[in-house]
C-alpha positions as CSV (number, residue, x, y, z in Angstrom):
1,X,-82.4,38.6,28.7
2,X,-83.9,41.0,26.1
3,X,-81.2,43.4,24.6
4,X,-78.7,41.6,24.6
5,X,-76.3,40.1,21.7
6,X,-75.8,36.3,23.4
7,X,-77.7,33.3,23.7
8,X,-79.4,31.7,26.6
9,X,-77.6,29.1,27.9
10,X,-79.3,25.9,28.5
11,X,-76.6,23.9,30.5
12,X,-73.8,25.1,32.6
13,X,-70.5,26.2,30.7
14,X,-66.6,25.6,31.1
15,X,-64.0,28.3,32.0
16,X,-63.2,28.7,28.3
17,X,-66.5,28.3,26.7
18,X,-67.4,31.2,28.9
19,X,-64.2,32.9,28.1
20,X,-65.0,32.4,24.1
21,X,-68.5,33.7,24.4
22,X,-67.3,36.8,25.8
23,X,-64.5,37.0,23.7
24,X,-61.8,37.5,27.0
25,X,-58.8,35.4,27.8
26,X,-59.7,32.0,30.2
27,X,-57.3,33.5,33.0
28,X,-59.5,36.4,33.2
29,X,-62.5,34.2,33.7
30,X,-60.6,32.1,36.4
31,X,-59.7,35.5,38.0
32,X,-63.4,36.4,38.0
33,X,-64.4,33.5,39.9
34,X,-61.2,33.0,42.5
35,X,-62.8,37.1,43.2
36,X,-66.5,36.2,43.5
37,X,-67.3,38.3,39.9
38,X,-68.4,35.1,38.7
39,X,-70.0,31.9,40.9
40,X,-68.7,28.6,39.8
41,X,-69.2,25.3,40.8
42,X,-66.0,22.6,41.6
43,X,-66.8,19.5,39.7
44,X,-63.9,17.7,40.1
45,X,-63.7,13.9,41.1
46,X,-62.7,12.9,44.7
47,X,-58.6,12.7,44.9
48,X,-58.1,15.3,41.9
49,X,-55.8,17.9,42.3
50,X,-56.6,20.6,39.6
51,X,-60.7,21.6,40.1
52,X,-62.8,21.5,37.1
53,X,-65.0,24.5,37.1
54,X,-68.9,24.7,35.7
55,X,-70.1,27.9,35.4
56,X,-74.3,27.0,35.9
57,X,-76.6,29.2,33.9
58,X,-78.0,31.2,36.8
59,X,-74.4,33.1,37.4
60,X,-74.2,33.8,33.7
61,X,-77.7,35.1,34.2
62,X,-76.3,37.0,37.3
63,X,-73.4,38.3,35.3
64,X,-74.8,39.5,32.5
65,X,-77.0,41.6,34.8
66,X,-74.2,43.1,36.4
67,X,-72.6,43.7,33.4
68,X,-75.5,45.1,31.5
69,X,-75.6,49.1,30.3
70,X,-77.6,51.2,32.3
71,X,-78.6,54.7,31.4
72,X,-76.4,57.6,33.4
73,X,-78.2,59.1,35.7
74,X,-78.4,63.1,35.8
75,X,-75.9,64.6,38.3
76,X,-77.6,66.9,40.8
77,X,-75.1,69.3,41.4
78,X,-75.6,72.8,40.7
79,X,-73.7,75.7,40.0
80,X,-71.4,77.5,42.2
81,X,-72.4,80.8,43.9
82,X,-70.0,83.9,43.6
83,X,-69.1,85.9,46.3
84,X,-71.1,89.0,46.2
85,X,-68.3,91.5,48.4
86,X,-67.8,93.9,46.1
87,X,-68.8,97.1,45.3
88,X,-70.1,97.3,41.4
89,X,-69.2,100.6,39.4
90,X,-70.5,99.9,35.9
């Protein structure tokens, strides 16, 4: 993870530790993972009806590689030909 301004994580993180290292809102980061952005892991205890979600380090990994700047690459596209049916004078 070289370039980048967080730390590595060592142990996998809650919904709104990963919301405050990010610095977005904790329904964003449950949006992210009922979507698929983000993979989470259901920790909660036989019978319970809210889940408990651990976000392991590997997805943060995975997101942050996702998420990561990239430079643009050149556009290919070149320039458009004029119509040559005309008669020049000057």
């Amino acid at each position: 993870m070289t370039g980048t301004r967080t730390k590595p994580v060592a142990a996998s993180l809650s919904p709104a530790e990963f919301a405050a290292r990010y610095g977005i809102g904790i329904h964003k980061v449950l949006s992210m993972i009922a979507s698929g952005i983000v993979r989470a892991v259901d920790c909660r205890s036989p019978g319970a009806s809210r889940p408990m979600w651990r976000i392991p380090p590997e997805a943060i990994e995975a997101f942050e590689a996702t998420r990561s700047a990239r430079p643009r690459e050149r556009s290919t596209r070149t320039r458009r030909q004029v119509a040559k049916n005309y008669t020049e004078y000057f």
